[in-house]
N, C-alpha and C positions, 0 to 999 in steps of 0.2 A: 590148855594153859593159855592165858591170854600174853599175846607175843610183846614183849620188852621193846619200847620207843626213848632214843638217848634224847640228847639235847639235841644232839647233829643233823640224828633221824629229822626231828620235827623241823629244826630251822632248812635240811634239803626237802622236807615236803613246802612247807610256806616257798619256799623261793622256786620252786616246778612248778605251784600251784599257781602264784601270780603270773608267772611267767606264760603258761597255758593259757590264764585268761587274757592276759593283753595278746595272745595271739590268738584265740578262739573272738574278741573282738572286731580284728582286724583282716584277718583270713581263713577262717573258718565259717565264717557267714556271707567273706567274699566283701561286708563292709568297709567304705573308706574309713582310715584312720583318721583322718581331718579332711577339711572342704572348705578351703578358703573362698569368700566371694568380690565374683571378678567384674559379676557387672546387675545393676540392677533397675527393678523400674515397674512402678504399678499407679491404679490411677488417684491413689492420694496427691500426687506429684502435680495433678492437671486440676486447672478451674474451668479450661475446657477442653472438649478433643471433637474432628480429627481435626481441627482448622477451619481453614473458611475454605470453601470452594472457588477453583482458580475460574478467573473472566474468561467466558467462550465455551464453557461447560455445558456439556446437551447431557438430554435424557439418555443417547446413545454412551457417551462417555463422560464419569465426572470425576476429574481430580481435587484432591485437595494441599491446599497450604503445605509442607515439609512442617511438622514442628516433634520434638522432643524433648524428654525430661529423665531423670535418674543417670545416670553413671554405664559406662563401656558400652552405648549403645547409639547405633544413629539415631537420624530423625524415623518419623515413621511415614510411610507413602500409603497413602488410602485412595482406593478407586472406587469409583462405582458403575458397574455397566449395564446396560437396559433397565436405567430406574426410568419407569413411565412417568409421564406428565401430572400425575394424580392418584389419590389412593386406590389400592396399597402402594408404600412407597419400595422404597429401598436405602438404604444409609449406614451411616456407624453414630454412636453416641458413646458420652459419657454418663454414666448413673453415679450418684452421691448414696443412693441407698447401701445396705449392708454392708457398710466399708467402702464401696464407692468400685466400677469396674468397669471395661469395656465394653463394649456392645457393637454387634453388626448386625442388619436386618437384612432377606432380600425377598419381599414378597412377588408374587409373578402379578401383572395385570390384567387386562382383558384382551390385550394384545397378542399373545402368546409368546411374546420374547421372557427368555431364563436370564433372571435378574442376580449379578453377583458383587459382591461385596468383599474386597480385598484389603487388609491390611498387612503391608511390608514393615521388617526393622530388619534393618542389617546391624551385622553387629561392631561394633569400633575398635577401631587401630590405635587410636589416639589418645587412650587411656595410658601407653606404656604396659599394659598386664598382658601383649598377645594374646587378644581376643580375637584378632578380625577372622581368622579362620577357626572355627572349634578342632581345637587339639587334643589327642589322645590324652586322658585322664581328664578330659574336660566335660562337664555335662550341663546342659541347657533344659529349664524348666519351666511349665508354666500353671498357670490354674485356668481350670475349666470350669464350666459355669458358675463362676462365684454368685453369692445372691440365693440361691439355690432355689430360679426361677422354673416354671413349667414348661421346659427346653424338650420341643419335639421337630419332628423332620416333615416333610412332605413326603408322599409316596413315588413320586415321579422319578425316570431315570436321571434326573440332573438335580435331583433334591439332596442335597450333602452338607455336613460343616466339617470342615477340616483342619490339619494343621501341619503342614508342610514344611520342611527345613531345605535349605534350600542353595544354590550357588546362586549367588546375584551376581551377575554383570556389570559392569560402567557406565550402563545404558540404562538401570535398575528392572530389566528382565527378569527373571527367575527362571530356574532349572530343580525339580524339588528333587531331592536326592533321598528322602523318606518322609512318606506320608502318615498322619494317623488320619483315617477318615470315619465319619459316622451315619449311617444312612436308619431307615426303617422297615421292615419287612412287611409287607401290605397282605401277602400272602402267607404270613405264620403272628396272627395276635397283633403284627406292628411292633417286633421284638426290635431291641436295636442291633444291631451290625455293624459289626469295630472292623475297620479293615484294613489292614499295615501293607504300604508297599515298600521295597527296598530292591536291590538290587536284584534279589532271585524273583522277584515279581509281587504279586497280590496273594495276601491269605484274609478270608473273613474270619472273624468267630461269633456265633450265637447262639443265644441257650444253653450254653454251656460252662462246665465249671471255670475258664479261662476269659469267659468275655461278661463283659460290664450289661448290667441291666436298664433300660430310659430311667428308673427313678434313681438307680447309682450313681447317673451321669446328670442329673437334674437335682439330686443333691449336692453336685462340687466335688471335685476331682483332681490330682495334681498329678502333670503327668511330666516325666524328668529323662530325657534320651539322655545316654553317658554314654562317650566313644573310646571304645579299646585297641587295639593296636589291631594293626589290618584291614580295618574298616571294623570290627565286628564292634556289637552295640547293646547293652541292655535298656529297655524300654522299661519305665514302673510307673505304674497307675496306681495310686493311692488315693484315699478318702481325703477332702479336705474339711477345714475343721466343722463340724455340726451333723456331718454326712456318717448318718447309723446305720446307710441302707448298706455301705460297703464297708465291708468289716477288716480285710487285710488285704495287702498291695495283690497286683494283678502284675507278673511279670512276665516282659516277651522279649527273646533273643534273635538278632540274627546280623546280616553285615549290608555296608554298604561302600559305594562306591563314589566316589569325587567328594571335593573341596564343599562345608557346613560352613558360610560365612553370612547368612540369616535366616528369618523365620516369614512364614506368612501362613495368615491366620484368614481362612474365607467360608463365607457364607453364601449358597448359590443355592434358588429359587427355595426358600426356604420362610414360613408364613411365623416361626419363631425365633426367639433373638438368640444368639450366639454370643457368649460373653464371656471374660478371659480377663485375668488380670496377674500381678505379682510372677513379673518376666524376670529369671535370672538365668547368671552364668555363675557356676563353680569348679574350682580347679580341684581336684582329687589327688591326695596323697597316698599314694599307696606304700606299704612296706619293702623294705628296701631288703635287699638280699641277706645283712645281718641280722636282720629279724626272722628271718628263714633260718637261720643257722640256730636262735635259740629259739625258734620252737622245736628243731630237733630234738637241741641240750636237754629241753624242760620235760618233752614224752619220755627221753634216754634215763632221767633221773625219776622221774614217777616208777618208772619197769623197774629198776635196781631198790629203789627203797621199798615196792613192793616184794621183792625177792628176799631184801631184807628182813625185812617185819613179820614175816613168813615163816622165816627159817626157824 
C-alpha cells in the first residue's frame, strides 16, 4: 500500500528539505556562506607598472618608484637583483594583452650571477576593513599566469617562481610565512613541482593526482590561501577562465605560524615570464552556531517524517 502523505507531512518535508540545503550549502561542503571583498587590484587599474627606476640603480641592485592602484592595498615595491648590463635582461612589465597582467622576468647572463625579480604589496590598514594583517575567516587570492603564456622554469638549483605571503616589517623586509613555489624536474620529463612550505616545513608534489601539471599552470590558475583559526589554512588551486587543461580545484591543508600582512611574488634566474594578476582580499562568513542548531532541527525532522510515511 502506498503510504498516506497529509498536508503537514509535505509542508514538514519542504521546510527539512530547504533547511538541509541551505546547510548542505554552507557546511556540508565546508563552503562560505558569503565573501565580502575587502581589497582589490589588477592590472586594468595601471597604464603602466612597476614605476620608473630610482637614481643610483646598478645592475647589482634596482628599485623602483612605490606606485599603486585598486582599494586595501599598499604601493607595490619592485626590485631587481643581478640584472646584467645587457641581454638577457631581468625586469617586471605590464602586458595590455588578454586582459592586461603582471609580469616579471629574470634571465641569468653570462656572468653567472642568479638574477631575481621581486614584487612586494603589503596589505593596507587605511581602508577601515582590517586588512593590514590577514585575519582568521580571511582569504587572499591571486591569478597565475594569466595570458595563458608558454610559462616554463629553468633546471638550475635557483630556478623558481613563487609566491610567498609574508610578514613585512617597517623596513619593508619580508619574512615568508607560506610559500607556494614552482620549479622543473630535469631528471623526470621536466614535470613541474609544486612545493608548499609552512610552518611544519617543505612538501613537493609531482605527477601525481594532487599536483598541477606545466600546461595547468600555463594555462592560468587561481590560487586563494584562506586562514582558519590557529594558524591552520586551506590552499585551492583552481582553473582560471579558458584553462580545460585543469578540470576541478587542487586543495592542500595544513598550518602556519606568524602575522600575513603581505604578499611577494618572485621570479629568480628563470628564462620565462612569470605573470599574475586580479589581487584580492575576502572576508568569509561563516555560519553561526544557530545555523548549527537547524541543521540538527532539519536531519531530526527528515528521520520522524520518514518514520512517519512508513508506518
Amino acid at each position: 500500500m502506498r503510504p498516506r502523505t497529509t498536508s503537514s507531512g509535505l509542508l514538514s518535508t519542504a521546510a527539512a528539505l530547504a533547511v538541509a540545503a541551505a546547510a548542505a550549502a554552507g557546511l556540508g561542503t565546508a563552503t562560505p556562506v558569503h565573501a565580502a571583498l575587502l581589497a582589490s587590484d589588477s592590472a586594468s587599474n595601471y597604464t603602466s607598472w612597476p614605476g620608473t627606476a630610482n637614481v643610483g640603480g646598478t645592475a647589482a641592485l634596482t628599485t623602483y618608484s612605490p606606485i599603486g592602484n585598486g582599494t586595501g592595498f599598499g604601493t607595490w615595491s619592485v626590485s631587481v637583483q643581478n640584472n646584467v648590463n645587457g641581454p638577457p635582461y631581468a625586469g617586471a612589465f605590464l602586458s595590455s594583452s588578454s586582459g592586461g597582467y603582471f609580469g616579471l622576468y629574470a634571465n641569468q647572463g653570462s656572468t653567472g650571477t642568479v638574477p631575481v625579480t621581486t614584487a612586494i604589496r603589503q596589505f593596507s590598514s587605511s581602508t577601515g576593513k582590517a586588512i593590514g594583517t590577514l585575519d582568521v575567516n580571511q582569504a587572499f587570492s591571486v591569478e597565475l599566469q594569466p595570458g595563458q603564456g608558454q610559462f616554463g622554469i629553468g633546471t638550475g638549483p635557483s630556478a623558481v617562481a613563487s609566491m610567498s605571503l609574508d610578514t613585512i616589517s617597517s623596513t619593508g623586509t619580508y619574512t615568508p610565512v607560506f610559500t607556494l613555489a614552482f620549479t622543473q624536474d630535469a631528471s623526470n620529463n621536466y614535470d613541474l613541482v609544486t612545493t608548499i612550505t609552512n610552518s611544519a616545513g617543505s612538501k613537493s608534489y609531482e605527477a601525481t593526482s594532487n599536483a598541477l601539471t606545466l600546461q595547468q599552470l600555463q594555462s592560468g590558475v587561481n590560487a586563494a590561501f584562506a586562514l582558519g583559526t590557529a594558524g591552520a589554512y586551506t590552499l585551492t588551486i583552481s582553473p582560471a577562465a579558458g584553462n580545460t587543461s585543469l578540470t576541478g580545484d587542487l586543495t592542500y591543508k595544513g598550518s602556519v605560524s606568524g602575522a600575513i600582512n603581505g604578499v611577494a611574488i618572485i621570479n629568480s634566474d628563470n628564462a620565462s615570464n612569470y605573470n599574475f594578476n586580479n589581487l584580492a582580499i575576502t572576508a568569509v562568513t561563516t555560519p553561526e552556531p544557530a545555523t548549527l542548531g537547524l541543521l540538527g532541527l532539519g536531519a531530526l525532522g527528515l528521520v520522524l517524517l520518514r518514520r512517519r510515511t512508513s508506518a
